[in-house]
Structure formats: structure tokens, C-alpha cells
DRENDO-1510 file (C-alpha; in Angstrom, 1 decimal, always signed):
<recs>
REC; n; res; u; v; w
REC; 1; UNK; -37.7; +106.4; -66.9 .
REC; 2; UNK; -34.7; +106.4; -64.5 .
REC; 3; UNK; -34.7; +102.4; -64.7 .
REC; 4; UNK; -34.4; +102.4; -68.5 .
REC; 5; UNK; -31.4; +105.0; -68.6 .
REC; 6; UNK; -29.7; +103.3; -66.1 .
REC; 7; UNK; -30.2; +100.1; -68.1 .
REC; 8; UNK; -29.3; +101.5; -71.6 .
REC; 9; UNK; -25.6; +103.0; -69.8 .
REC; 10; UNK; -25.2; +99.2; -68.0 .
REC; 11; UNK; -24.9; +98.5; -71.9 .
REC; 12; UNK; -21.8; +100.6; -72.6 .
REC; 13; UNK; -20.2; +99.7; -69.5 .
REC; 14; UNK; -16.6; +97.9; -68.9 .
REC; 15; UNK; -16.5; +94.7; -69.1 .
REC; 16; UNK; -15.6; +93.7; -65.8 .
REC; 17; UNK; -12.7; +91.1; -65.9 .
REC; 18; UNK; -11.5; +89.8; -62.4 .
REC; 19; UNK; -7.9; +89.4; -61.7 .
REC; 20; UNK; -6.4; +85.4; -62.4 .
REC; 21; UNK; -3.1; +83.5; -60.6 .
REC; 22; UNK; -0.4; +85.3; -61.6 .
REC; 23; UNK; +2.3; +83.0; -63.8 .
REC; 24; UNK; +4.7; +82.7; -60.6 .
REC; 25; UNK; +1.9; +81.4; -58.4 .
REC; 26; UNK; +0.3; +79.4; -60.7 .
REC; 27; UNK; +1.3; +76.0; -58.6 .
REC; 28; UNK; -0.9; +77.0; -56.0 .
REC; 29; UNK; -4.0; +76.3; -58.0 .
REC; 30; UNK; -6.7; +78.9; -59.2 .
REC; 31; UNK; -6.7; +82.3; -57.1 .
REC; 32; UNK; -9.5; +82.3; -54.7 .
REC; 33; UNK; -12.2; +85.2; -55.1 .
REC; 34; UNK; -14.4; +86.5; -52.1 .
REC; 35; UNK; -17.4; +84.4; -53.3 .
REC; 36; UNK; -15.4; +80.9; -53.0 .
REC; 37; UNK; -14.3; +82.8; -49.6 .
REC; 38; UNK; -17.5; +83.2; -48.4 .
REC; 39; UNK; -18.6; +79.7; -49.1 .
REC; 40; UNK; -15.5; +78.2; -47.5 .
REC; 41; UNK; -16.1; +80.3; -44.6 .
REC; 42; UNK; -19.9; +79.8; -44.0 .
REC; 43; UNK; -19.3; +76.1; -44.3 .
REC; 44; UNK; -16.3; +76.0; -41.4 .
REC; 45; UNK; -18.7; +77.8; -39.2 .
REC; 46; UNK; -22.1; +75.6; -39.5 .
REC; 47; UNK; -19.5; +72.7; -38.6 .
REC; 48; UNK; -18.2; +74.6; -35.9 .
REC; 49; UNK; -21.5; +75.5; -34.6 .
REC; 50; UNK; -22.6; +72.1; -34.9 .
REC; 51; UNK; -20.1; +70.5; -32.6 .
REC; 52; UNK; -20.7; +73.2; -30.3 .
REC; 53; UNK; -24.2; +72.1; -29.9 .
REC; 54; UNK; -22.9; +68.5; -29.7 .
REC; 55; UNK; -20.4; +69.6; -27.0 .
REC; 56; UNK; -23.0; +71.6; -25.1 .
REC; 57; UNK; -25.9; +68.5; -25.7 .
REC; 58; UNK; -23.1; +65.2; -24.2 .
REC; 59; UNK; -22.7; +68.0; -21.2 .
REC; 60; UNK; -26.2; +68.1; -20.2 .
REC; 61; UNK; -27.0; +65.5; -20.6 .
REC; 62; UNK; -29.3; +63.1; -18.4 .
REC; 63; UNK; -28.1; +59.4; -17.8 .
REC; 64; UNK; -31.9; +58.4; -16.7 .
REC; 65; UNK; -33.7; +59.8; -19.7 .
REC; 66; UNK; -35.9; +57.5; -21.3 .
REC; 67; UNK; -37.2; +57.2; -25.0 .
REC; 68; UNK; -39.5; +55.1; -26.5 .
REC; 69; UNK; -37.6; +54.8; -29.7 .
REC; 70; UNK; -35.0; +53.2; -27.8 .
REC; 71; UNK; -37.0; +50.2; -27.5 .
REC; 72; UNK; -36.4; +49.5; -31.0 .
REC; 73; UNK; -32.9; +50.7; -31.4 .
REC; 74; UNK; -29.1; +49.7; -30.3 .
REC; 75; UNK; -25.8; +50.9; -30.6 .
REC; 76; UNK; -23.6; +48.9; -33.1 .
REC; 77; UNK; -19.7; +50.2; -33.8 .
REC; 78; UNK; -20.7; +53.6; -32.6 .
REC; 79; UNK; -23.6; +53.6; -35.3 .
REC; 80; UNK; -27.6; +53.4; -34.0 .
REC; 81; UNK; -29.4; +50.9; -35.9 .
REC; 82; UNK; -33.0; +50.1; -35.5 .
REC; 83; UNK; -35.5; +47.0; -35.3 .
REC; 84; UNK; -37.0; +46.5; -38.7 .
REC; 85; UNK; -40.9; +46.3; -37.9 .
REC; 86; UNK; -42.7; +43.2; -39.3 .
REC; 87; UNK; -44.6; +44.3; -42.6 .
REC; 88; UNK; -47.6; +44.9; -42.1 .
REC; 89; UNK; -49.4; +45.9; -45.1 .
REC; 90; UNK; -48.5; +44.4; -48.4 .
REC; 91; UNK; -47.7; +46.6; -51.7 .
REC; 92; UNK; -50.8; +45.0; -53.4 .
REC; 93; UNK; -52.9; +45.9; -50.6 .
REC; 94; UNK; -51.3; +49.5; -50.2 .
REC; 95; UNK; -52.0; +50.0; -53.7 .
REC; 96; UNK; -56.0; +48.3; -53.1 .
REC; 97; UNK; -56.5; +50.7; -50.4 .
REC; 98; UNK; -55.3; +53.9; -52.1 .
REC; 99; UNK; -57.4; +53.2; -55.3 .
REC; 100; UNK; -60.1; +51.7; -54.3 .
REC; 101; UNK; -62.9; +51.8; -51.8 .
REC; 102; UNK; -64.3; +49.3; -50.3 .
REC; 103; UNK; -67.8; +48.6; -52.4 .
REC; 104; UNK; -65.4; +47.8; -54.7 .
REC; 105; UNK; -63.2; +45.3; -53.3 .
REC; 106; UNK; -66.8; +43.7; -51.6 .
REC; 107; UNK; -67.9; +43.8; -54.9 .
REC; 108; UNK; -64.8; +41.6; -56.6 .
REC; 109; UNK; -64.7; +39.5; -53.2 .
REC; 110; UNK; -68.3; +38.3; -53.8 .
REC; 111; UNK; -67.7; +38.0; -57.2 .
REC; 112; UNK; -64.5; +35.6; -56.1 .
REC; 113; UNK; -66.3; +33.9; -54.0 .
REC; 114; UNK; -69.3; +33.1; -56.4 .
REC; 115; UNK; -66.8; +31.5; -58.4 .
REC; 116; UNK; -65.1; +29.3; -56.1 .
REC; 117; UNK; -68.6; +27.9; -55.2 .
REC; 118; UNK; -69.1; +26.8; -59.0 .
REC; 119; UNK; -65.8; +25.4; -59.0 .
REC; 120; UNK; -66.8; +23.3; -55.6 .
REC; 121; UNK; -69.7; +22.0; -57.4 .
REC; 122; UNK; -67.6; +21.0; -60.4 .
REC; 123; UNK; -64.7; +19.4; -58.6 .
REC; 124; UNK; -65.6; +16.1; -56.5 .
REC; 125; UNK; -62.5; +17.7; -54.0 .
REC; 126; UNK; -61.5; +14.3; -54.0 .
REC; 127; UNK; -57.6; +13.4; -54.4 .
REC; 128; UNK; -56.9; +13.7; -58.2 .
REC; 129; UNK; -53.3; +11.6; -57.3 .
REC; 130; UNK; -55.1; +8.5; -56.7 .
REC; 131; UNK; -54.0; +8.3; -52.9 .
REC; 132; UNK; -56.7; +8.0; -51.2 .
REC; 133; UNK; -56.8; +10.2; -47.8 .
REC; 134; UNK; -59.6; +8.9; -45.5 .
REC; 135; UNK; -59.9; +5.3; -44.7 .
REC; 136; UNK; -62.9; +3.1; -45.8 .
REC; 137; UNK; -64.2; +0.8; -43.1 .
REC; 138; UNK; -65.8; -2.3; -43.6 .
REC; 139; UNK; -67.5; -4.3; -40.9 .
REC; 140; UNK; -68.6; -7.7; -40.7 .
REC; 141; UNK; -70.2; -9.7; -37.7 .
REC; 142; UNK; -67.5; -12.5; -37.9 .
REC; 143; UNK; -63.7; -13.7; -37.6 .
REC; 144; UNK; -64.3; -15.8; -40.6 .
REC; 145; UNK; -65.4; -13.0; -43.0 .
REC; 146; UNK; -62.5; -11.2; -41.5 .
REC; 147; UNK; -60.0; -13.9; -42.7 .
REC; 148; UNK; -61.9; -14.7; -45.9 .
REC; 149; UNK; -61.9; -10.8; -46.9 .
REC; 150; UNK; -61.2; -9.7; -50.4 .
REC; 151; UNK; -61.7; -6.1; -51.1 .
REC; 152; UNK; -62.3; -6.7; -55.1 .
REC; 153; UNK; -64.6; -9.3; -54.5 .
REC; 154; UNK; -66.4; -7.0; -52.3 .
REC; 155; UNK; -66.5; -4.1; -54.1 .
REC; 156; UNK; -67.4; -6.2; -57.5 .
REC; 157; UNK; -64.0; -4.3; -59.5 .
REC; 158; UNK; -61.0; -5.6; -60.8 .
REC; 159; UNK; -58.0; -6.2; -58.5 .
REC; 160; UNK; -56.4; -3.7; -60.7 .
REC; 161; UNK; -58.9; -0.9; -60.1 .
REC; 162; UNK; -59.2; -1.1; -56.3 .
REC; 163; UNK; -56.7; +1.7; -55.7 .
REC; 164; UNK; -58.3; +4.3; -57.5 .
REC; 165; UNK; -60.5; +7.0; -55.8 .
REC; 166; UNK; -62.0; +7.5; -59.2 .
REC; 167; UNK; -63.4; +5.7; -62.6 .
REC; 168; UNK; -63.6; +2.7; -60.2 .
REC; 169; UNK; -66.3; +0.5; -62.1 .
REC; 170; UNK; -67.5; -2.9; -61.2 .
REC; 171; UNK; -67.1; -6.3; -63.8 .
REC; 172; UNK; -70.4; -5.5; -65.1 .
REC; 173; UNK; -69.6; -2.5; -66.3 .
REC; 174; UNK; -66.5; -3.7; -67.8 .
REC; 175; UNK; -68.0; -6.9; -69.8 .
REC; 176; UNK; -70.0; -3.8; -71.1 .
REC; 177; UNK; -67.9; -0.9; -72.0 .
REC; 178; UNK; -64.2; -0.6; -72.3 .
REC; 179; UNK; -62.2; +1.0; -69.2 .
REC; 180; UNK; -60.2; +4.6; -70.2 .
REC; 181; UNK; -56.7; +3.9; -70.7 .
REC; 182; UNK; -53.5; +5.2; -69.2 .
REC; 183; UNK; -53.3; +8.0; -71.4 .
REC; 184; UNK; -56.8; +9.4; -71.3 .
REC; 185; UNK; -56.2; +9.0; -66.9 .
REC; 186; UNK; -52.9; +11.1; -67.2 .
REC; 187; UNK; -55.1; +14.0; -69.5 .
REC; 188; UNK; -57.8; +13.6; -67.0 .
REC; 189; UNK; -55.7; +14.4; -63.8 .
REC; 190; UNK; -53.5; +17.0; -65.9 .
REC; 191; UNK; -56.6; +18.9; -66.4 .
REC; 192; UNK; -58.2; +17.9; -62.5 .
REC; 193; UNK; -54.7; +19.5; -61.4 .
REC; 194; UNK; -55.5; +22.8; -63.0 .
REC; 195; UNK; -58.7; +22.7; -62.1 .
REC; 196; UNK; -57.7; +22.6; -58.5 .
REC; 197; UNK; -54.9; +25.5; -58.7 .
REC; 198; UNK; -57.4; +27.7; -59.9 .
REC; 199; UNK; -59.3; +27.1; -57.0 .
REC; 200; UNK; -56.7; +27.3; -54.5 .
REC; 201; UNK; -55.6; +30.6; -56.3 .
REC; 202; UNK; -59.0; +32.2; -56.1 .
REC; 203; UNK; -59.6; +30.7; -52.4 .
REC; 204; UNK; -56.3; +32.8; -51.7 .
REC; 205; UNK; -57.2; +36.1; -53.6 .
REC; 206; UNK; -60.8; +35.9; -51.9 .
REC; 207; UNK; -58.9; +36.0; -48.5 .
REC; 208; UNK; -56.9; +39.1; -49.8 .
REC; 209; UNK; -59.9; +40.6; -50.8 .
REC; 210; UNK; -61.3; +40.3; -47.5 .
REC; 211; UNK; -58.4; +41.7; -45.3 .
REC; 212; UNK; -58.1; +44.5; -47.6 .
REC; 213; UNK; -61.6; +45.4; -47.1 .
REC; 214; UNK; -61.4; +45.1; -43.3 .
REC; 215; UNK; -57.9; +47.4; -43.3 .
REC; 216; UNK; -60.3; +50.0; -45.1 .
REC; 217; UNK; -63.6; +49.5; -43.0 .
REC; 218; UNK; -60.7; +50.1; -40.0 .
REC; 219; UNK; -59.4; +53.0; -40.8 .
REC; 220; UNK; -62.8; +55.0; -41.6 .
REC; 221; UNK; -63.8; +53.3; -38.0 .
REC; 222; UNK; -60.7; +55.0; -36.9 .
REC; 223; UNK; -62.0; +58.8; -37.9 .
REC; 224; UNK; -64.4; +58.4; -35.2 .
REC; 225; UNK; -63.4; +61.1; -32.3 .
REC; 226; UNK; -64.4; +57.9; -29.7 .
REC; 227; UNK; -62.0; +57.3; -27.3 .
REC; 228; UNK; -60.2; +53.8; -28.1 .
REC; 229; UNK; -57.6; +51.5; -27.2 .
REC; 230; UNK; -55.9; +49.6; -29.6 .
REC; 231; UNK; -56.2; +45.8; -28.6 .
REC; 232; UNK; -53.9; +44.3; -31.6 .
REC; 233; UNK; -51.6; +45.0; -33.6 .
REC; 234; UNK; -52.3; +44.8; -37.9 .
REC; 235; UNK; -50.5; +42.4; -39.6 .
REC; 236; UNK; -50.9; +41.4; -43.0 .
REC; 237; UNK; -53.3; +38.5; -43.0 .
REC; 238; UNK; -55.5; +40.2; -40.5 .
REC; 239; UNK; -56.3; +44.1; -39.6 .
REC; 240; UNK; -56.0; +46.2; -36.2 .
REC; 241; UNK; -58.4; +45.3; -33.2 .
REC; 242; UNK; -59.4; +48.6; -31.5 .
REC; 243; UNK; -61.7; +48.9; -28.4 .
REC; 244; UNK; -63.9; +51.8; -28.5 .
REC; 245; UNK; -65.5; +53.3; -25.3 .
REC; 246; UNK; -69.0; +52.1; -24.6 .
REC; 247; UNK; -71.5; +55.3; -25.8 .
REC; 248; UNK; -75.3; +55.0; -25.2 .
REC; 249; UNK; -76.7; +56.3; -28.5 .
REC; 250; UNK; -80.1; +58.1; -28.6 .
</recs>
């Protein structure tokens, strides 16, 4: 009952108006009240205070101490800057391992790697530029046939066709049927060159998949209490190598 009477007199109360500059002092800016005081004052000591502890930390201080974050740090104009560590984990493979576990990711790495078999059995893997990359040796038991050598002749084609990798057929063929022209060649190694990016693209996210699944099966490795040693560092093409301590289990 007390609380609400003294509430219901707060209501009739004086407005309480604190005193302003007066007119001759008005070039001195806006009058300062005990609560900007207070705030000035308590931010003039925790600056004092904290070059006191500066003071009192250069004077004790020990020219032989040693930490290991100064390994990775050096003093440039008076300001420490430190080594920036090689990345180690990716933002797609952060993201991976946070969302994911790893049936998951074995799940899409299998299904990845189903797919680039079919796409191996597709694709003859051969060079789609019409350079060929491995040499073709003939042999022959004498000097003569050496001299006397014509590659078209031997490989019954047209001296036109013998630099192609490909859609090489021989003179029978083509008193028989008629040879795909220039522009149905540029089609077919338009569409062999997409061919081939997908693979290389789902070669590369195969190998992602399987890093990211051996950075996961590492760190639930890592919850065991076993004593270990860590034997390499992680990187981002490859996780951490840890040696645990040889336990006979039962």
C-alpha cells in the first residue's frame, strides 16, 4: 500500500529542471552536470590505471622469457603482426563438415564416383585435339622397308587422314561410304570437349568428397581419450596424421 501512495505523490511532484550555462558563459559550451563528471572521471582513471600496469609489467619484466606465439609473430613499426597460417580447411568443406556427416558425403562420393566410371566407358580418353600423345612404332626386319616406308600405304588411309587419332578409315571404306566433313568433326570434338570437362569436374569433386570425409572420420578418431601424437599437419587436399599409442584390446 506504501508503494502505491508513494507513487500516486511522485505524480504531483515538481518537475525537476536542472540549472543550464548561464548567458555570460555561454562560450564555454554546455554546463557540465555530475553524470558527464562522473563519466569523464571514471574514464581518466581506467587509463591511468592501465599505464600503471604497463609501467609496473616493462619493470618486471624478464629478457629470457619465452612464448610460443612468438614463433609466429614480429615486431613491425612498434606494431606486432603475426604469420598468417596456410588455410587449411576450405569454406565448402567447413560448411560439408558442419551439415553433414559422413554416410552422407560416402554416400555422394560413391555416387560421384559411379558416374565417372560410366563416363570412362563412354569416352575412348583419347586426345579429342587430334594430337596424338603416344608414339606408334612400326617395325620391320630390313633397311629397305625402312627407306621405302609410307605410313598411308601402311595403314591403307588417305594421306590426308593419317593425322587423326580418330574417324581414321581405310580406302575401302571410303570407295564405300562418304567421310564426315569439317563441320560435323568441329561438332564432334565441341561436344568430346564437354564431355571431358564434366569428367575432369566430377574427378575433382570426387576428390573433395573424399578429404572431407577423412577430416570428419579424423576428428571423431580424435574424441578418443588414447594418448596420440600428431604426425602431420592438415592441409586442405589431405587431413591430419595422428599416431595413437599401441592398446591390446580384449
Amino acid at each position: 500500500m506504501s508503494a502505491a501512495f508513494r507513487k500516486a505523490a511522485k505524480t504531483r511532484q515538481r518537475e525537476h529542471r536542472e540549472r543550464s550555462q548561464p548567458g555570460f558563459r555561454k562560450r564555454l559550451g554546455l554546463l557540465e552536470k555530475k553524470k558527464d563528471y562522473k563519466l569523464r572521471a571514471n574514464d581518466y582513471h581506467k587509463k591511468q590505471d592501465f599505464l600503471r600496469a604497463l609501467r609496473k609489467k616493462a619493470l618486471e619484466k624478464n629478457p629470457d622469457e619465452f612464448y610460443y606465439k612468438m614463433t609466429r609473430a614480429k615486431l613491425q613499426d612498434g606494431v606486432h603482426i603475426f604469420k598468417e597460417n596456410k588455410e587449411e580447411v576450405t569454406a565448402e568443406q567447413l560448411k560439408l563438415m558442419r551439415t553433414q556427416d559422413i554416410k552422407y558425403i560416402e554416400m555422394k562420393r560413391v555416387a560421384e564416383a559411379k558416374k565417372i566410371e560410366r563416363l570412362k566407358s563412354e569416352l575412348h580418353l583419347l586426345d579429342f585435339q587430334g594430337k596424338q600423345q603416344k608414339k606408334h612404332v612400326f617395325f620391320f626386319d630390313t633397311k629397305k622397308e625402312v627407306e621405302r616406308f609410307d605410313i598411308a600405304t601402311h595403314l591403307q588411309t588417305a594421306p590426308e587422314l593419317v593425322d587423326r587419332v580418330y574417324n581414321r578409315p581405310r580406302i575401302e571404306t571410303l570407295q564405300k561410304e562418304r567421310v564426315k566433313g569439317e563441320t560435323g568433326l568441329k561438332r564432334i570434338a565441341k561436344e568430346r570437349q564437354k564431355q571431358y570437362d564434366c569428367l575432369t569436374q566430377r574427378i575433382e569433386r570426387e576428390k573433395q568428397l573424399f578429404v572431407v570425409a577423412q577430416k570428419i572420420q579424423t576428428r571423431k578418431d580424435l574424441m578418443d581419450k588414447t594418448q596420440k601424437v600428431k604426425v602431420k599437419k592438415e592441409t586442405v587436399n589431405s587431413p591430419a596424421i595422428y599416431r595413437f599409442q599401441t592398446r591390446r584390446k580384449r
